[in-house]
SEMI-623393 format. One line per 2 residues: number of its first residue (from 1); their letters; for each residue x, y, z of C-alpha. Coordinates in steps of 0.2 Angstrom, whole numbers, plus 2048, in hexadecimal, padded with zeros to 3 digits. Layout:
NUM) A) X Y Z ~ ...;
***
This chain:
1) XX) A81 1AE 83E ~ A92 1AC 845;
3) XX) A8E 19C 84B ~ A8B 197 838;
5) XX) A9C 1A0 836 ~ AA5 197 841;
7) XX) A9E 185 83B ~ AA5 18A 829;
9) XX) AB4 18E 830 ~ AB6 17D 839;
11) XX) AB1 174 82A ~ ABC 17D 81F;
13) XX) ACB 17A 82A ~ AC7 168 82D;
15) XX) AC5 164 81A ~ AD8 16D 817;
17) XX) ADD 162 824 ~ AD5 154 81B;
19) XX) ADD 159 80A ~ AEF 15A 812;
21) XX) AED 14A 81A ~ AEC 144 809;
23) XX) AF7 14A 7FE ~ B04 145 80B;
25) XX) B01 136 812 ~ B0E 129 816;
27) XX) B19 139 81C ~ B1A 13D 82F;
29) XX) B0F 14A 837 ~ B1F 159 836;
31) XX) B1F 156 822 ~ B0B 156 821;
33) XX) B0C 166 82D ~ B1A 16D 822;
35) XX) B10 16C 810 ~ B02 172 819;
37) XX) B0A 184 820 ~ B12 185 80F;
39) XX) B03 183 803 ~ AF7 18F 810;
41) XX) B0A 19A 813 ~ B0A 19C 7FE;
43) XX) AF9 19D 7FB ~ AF7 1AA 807;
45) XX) B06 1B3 803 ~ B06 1B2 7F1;
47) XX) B18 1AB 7F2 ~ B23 19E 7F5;
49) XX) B30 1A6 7FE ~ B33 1A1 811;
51) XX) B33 1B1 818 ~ B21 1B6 811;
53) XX) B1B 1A5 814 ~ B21 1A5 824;
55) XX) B19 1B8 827 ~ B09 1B3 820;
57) XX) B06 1A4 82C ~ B04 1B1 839;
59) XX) B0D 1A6 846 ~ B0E 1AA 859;
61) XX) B20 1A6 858 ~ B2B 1B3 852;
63) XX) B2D 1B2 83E ~ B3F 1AC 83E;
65) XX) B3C 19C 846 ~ B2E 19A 83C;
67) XX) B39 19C 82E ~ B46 18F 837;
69) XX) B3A 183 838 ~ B34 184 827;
71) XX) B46 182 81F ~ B49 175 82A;
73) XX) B3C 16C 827 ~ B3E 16D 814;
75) XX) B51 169 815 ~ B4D 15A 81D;
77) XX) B40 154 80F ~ B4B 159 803;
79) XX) B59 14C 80C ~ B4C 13F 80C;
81) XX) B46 141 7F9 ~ B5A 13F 7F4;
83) XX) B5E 12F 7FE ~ B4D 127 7F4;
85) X) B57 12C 7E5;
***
């Protein structure tokens, strides 16, 4: 039984990656990792905040810099996205 656990767990996990690959390809691998914490981080906690995400991704790092590199992350995005404008 766990050993049909863990395989659905592998597969789950390798089908989100899948998905996230997808929806932002053409964008480096921090961005892809970035929309991925964020969509787990907000589903997870229910809202999009940084702090909860941040909390909710259950990190071994210490939530602040979890946080910093979340915003910092974003803000960078963000910078991108106005210079295509």
């Amino acid at each position: 039984m766990y050993i049909l656990c863990f395989i659905y767990v592998l597969f789950v996990k390798y089908e989100d990656s899948m998905f996230f690959n997808k929806i932002s390809e053409g964008v480096g691998k921090p961005t892809t990792k970035l929309v991925q914490d964020a969509a787990c981080g907000i589903s997870r906690s229910k809202s999009c905040l940084l702090s909860n995400i941040a909390r909710d991704l259950k990190e071994k790092v210490k939530v602040l810099n979890t946080i910093n590199r979340l915003s910092n992350r974003l803000y960078i995005v963000i910078q991108m996205k106005r210079k295509k404008l």
